[in-house]
ChimeraX commands (.cxc) that place a marker at each C-alpha (Angstrom):
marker #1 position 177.74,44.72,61.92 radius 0.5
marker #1 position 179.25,42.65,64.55 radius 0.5
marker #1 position 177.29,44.86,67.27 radius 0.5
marker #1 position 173.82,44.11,65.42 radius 0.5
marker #1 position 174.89,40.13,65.15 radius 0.5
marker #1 position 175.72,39.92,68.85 radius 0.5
marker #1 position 172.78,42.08,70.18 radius 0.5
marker #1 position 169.75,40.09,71.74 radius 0.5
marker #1 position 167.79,41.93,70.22 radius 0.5
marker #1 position 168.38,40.61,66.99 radius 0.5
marker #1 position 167.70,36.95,66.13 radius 0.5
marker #1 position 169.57,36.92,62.48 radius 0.5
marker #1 position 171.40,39.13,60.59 radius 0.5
marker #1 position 171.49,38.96,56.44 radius 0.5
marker #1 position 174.42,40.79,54.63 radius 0.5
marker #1 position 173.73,41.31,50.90 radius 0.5
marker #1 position 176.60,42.23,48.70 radius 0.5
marker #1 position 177.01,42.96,44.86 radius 0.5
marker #1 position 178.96,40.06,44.44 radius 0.5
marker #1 position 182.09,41.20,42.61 radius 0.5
marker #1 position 183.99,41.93,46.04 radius 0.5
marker #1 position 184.89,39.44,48.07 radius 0.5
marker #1 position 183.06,39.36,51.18 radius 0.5
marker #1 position 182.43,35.66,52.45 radius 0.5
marker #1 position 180.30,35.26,55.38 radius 0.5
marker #1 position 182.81,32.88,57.04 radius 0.5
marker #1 position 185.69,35.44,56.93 radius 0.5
marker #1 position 183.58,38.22,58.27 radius 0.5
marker #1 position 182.28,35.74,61.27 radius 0.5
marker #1 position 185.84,35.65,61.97 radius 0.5
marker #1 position 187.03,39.02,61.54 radius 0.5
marker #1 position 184.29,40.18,63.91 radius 0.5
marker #1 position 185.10,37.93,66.32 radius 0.5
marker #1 position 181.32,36.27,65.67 radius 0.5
marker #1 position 180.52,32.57,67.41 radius 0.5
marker #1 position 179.73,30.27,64.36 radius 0.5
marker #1 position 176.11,29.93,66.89 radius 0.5
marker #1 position 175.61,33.90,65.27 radius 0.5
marker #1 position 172.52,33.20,62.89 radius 0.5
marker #1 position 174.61,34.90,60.03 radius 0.5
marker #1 position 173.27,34.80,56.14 radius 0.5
marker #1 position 175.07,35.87,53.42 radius 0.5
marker #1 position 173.98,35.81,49.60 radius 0.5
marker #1 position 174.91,38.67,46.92 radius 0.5
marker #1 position 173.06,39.85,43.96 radius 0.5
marker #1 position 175.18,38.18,41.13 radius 0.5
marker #1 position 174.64,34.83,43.03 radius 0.5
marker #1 position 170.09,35.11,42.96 radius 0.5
marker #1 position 170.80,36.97,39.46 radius 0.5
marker #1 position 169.70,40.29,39.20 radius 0.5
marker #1 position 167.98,43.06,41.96 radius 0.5
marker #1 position 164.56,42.14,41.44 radius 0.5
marker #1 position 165.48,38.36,42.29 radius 0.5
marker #1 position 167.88,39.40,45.07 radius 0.5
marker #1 position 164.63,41.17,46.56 radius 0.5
marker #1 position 162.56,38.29,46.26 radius 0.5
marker #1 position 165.40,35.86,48.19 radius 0.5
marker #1 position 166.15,38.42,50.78 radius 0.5
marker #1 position 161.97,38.65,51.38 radius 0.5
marker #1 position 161.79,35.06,51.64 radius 0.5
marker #1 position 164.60,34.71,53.50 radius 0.5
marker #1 position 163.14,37.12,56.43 radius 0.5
marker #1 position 159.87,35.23,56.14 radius 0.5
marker #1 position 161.72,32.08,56.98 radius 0.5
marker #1 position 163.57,33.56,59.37 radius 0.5
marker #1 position 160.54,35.50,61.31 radius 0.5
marker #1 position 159.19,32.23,61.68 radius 0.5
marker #1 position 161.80,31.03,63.94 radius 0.5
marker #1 position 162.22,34.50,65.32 radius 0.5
marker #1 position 158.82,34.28,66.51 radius 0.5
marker #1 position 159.35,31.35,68.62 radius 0.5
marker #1 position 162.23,33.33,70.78 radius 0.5
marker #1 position 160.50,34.49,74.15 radius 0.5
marker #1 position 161.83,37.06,76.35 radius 0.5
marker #1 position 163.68,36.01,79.01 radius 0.5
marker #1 position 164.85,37.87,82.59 radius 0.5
marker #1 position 168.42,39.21,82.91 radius 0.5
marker #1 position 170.55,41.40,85.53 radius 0.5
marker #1 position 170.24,44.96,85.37 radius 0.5
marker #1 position 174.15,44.58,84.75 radius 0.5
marker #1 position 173.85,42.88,81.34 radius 0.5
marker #1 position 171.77,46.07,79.90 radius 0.5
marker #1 position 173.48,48.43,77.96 radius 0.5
marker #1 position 172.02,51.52,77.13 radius 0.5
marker #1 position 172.85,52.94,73.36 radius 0.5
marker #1 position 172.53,56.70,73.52 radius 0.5
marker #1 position 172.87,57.71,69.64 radius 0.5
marker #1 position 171.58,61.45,68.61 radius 0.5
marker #1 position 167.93,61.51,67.83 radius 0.5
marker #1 position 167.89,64.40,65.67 radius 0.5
marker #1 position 168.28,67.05,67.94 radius 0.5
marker #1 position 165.56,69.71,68.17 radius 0.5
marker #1 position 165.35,72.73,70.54 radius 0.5
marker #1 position 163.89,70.84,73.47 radius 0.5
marker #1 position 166.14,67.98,73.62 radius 0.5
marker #1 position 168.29,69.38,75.96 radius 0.5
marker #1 position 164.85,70.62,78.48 radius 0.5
marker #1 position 163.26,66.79,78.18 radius 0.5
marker #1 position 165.17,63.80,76.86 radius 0.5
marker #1 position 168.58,64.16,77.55 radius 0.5
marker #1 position 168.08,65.22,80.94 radius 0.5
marker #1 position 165.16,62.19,81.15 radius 0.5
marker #1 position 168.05,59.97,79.50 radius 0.5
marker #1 position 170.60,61.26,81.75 radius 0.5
marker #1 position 168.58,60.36,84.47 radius 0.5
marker #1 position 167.82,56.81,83.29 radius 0.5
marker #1 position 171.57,56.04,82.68 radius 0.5
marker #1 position 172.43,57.35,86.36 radius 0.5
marker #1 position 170.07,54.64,87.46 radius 0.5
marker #1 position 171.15,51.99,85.29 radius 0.5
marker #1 position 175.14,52.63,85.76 radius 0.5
marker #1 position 174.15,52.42,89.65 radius 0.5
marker #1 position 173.06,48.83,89.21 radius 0.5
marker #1 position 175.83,47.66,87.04 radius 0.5
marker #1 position 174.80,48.19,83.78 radius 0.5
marker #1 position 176.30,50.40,81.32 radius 0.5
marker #1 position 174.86,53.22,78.94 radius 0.5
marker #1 position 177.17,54.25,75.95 radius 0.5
marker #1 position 176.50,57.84,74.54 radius 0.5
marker #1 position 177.53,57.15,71.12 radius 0.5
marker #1 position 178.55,61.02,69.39 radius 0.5
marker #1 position 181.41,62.62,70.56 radius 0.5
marker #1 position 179.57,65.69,69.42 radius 0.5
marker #1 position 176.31,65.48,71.65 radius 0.5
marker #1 position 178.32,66.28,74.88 radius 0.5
marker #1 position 180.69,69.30,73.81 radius 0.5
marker #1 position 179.35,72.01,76.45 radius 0.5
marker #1 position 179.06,69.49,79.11 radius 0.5
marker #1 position 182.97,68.09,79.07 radius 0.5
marker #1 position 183.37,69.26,82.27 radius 0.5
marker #1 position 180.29,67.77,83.95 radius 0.5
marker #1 position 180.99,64.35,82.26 radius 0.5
marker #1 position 184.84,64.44,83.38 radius 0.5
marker #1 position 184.22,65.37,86.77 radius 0.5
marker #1 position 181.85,62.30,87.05 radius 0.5
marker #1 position 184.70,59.88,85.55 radius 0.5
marker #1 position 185.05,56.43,87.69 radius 0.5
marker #1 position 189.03,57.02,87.16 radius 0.5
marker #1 position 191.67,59.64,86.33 radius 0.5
marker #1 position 192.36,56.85,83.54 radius 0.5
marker #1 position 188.96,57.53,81.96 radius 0.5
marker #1 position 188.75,61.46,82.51 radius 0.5
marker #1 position 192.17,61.22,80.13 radius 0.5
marker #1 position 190.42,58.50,77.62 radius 0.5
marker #1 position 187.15,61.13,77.23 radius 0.5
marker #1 position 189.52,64.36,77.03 radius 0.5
marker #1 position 192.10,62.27,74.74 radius 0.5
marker #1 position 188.77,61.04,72.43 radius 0.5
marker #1 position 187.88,65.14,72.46 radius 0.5
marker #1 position 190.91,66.14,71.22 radius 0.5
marker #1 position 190.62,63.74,68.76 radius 0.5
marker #1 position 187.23,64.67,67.49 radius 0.5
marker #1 position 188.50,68.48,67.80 radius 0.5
marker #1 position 191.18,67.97,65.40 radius 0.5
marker #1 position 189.52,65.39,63.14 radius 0.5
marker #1 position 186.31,68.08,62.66 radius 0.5
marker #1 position 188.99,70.89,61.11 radius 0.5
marker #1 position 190.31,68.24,58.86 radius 0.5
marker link #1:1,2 radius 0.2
marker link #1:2,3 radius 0.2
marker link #1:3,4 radius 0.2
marker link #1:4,5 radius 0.2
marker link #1:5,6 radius 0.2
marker link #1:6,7 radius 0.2
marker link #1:7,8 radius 0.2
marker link #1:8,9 radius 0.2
marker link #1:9,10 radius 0.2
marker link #1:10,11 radius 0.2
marker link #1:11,12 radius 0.2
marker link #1:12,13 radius 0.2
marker link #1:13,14 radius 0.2
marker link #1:14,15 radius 0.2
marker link #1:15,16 radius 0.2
marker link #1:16,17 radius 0.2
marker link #1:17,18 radius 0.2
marker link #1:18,19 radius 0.2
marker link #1:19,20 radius 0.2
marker link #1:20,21 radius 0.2
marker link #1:21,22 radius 0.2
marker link #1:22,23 radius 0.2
marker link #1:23,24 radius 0.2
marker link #1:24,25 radius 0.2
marker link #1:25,26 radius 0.2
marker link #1:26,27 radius 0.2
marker link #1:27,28 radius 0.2
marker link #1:28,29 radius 0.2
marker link #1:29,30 radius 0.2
marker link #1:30,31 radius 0.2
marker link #1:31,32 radius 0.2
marker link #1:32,33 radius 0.2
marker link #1:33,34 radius 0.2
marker link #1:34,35 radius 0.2
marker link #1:35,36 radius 0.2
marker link #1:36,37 radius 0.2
marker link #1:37,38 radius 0.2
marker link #1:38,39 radius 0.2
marker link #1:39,40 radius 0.2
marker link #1:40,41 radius 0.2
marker link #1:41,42 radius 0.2
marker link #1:42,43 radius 0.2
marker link #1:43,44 radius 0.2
marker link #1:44,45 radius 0.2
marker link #1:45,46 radius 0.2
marker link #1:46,47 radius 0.2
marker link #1:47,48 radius 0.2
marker link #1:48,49 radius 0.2
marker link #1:49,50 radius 0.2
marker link #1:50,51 radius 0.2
marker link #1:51,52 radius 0.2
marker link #1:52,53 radius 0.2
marker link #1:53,54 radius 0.2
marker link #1:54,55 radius 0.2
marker link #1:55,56 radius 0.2
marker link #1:56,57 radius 0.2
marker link #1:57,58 radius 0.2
marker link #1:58,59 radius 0.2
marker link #1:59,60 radius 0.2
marker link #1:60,61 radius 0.2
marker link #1:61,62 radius 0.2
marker link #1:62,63 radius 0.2
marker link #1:63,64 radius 0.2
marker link #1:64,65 radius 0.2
marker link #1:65,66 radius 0.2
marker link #1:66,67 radius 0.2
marker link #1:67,68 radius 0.2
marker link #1:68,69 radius 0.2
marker link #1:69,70 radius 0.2
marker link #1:70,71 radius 0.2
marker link #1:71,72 radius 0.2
marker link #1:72,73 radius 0.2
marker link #1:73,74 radius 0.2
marker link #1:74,75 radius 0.2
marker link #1:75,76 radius 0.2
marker link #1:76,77 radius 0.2
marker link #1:77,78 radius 0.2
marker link #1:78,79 radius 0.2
marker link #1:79,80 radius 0.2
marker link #1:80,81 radius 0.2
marker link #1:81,82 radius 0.2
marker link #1:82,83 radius 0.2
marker link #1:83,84 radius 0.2
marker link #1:84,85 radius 0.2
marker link #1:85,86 radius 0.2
marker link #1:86,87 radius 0.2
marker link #1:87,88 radius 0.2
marker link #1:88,89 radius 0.2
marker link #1:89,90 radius 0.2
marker link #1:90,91 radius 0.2
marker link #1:91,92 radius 0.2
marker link #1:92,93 radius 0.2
marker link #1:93,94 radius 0.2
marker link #1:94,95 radius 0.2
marker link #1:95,96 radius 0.2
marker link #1:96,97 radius 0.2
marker link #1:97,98 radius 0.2
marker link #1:98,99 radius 0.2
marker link #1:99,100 radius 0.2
marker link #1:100,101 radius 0.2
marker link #1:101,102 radius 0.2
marker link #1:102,103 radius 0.2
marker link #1:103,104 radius 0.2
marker link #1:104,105 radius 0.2
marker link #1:105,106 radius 0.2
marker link #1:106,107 radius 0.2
marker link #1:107,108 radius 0.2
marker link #1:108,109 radius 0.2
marker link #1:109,110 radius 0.2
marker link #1:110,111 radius 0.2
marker link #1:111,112 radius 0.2
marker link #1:112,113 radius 0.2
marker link #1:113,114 radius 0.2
marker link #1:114,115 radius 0.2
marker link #1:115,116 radius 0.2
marker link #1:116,117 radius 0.2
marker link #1:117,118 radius 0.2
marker link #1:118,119 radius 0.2
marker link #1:119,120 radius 0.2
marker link #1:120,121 radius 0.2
marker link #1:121,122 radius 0.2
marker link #1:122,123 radius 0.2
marker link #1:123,124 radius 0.2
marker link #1:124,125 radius 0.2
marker link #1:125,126 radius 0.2
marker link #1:126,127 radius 0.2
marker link #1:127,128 radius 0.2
marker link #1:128,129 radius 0.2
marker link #1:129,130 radius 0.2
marker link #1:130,131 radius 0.2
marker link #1:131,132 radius 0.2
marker link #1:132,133 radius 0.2
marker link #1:133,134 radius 0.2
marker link #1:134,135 radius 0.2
marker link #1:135,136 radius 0.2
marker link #1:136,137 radius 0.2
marker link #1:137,138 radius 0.2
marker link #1:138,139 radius 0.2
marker link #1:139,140 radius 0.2
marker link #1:140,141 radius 0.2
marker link #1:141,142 radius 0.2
marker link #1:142,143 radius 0.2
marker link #1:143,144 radius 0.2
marker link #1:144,145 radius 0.2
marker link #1:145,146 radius 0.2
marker link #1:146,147 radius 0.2
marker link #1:147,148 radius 0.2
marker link #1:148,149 radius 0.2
marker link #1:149,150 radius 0.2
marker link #1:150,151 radius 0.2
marker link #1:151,152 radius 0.2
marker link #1:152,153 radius 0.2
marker link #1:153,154 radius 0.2
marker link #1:154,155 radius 0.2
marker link #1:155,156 radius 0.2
marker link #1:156,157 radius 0.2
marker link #1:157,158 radius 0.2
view
């Protein structure tokens, strides 16, 4: 959640709860670590009344807050505050013929101007460990990927 509040893509962000667990938008602003400038709305189902009135807040609620996302305009940054999010795409036979090597490409580029691209699934790069390690900026984070493999290895025969 705190990743979708802070990204610029993302003018608001609207967390809906039941209502019988406690979940108050102040603590979770500070649990994540979220500036109080984070446009962060919180309501929960018992508080509207029922679903069908929860739906109708939360629609109206977007409406308002389209309106003032509309006014945001893009703005120009450094290549170096881009990061890349590389989750799995639902993987089909060709993925590893076109986009990963297309995304692989694009991250090379973007990593050689500062910014940073974050493959997200330990599971997408088993079969190319040893490509990935031997490109490692450090000793120190060849041992945090191979530590994070062993990890997933053990956690996936749990």
């Amino acid at each position: 959640m705190a990743g979708y509040a802070r990204h610029a893509n993302f003018h608001s962000v609207v967390l809906i709860g039941l209502g019988y667990k406690v979940t108050q938008s102040d603590r979770v602003r500070d649990q994540m670590g979220l500036s109080p400038s984070i446009n962060l709305h919180r309501f929960t189902i018992q508080d509207v009344g029922e679903t069908s009135r929860a739906i109708e807040h939360g629609a109206a609620l977007v409406a308002e807050l389209l309106r003032e996302a509309d006014t945001a305009r893009r703005q120009p940054a450094p290549l170096n505050a881009l990061k890349l999010g590389l989750p799995c795409g639902g993987s089909d036979g060709w993925s590893g013929v076109t986009a990963n090597p297309a995304l692989g490409v694009a991250s090379d580029l973007l990593v050689a101007h500062g910014g940073t691209a974050i493959l997200s699934e330990t599971p997408e790069i088993y079969g190319a460990e040893a490509l990935l390690l031997a490109r490692a900026q450090s000793p120190e984070i060849a041992d945090k990927l191979n530590a994070r493999l062993a990890w997933w290895q053990i956690r996936a025969f749990l």
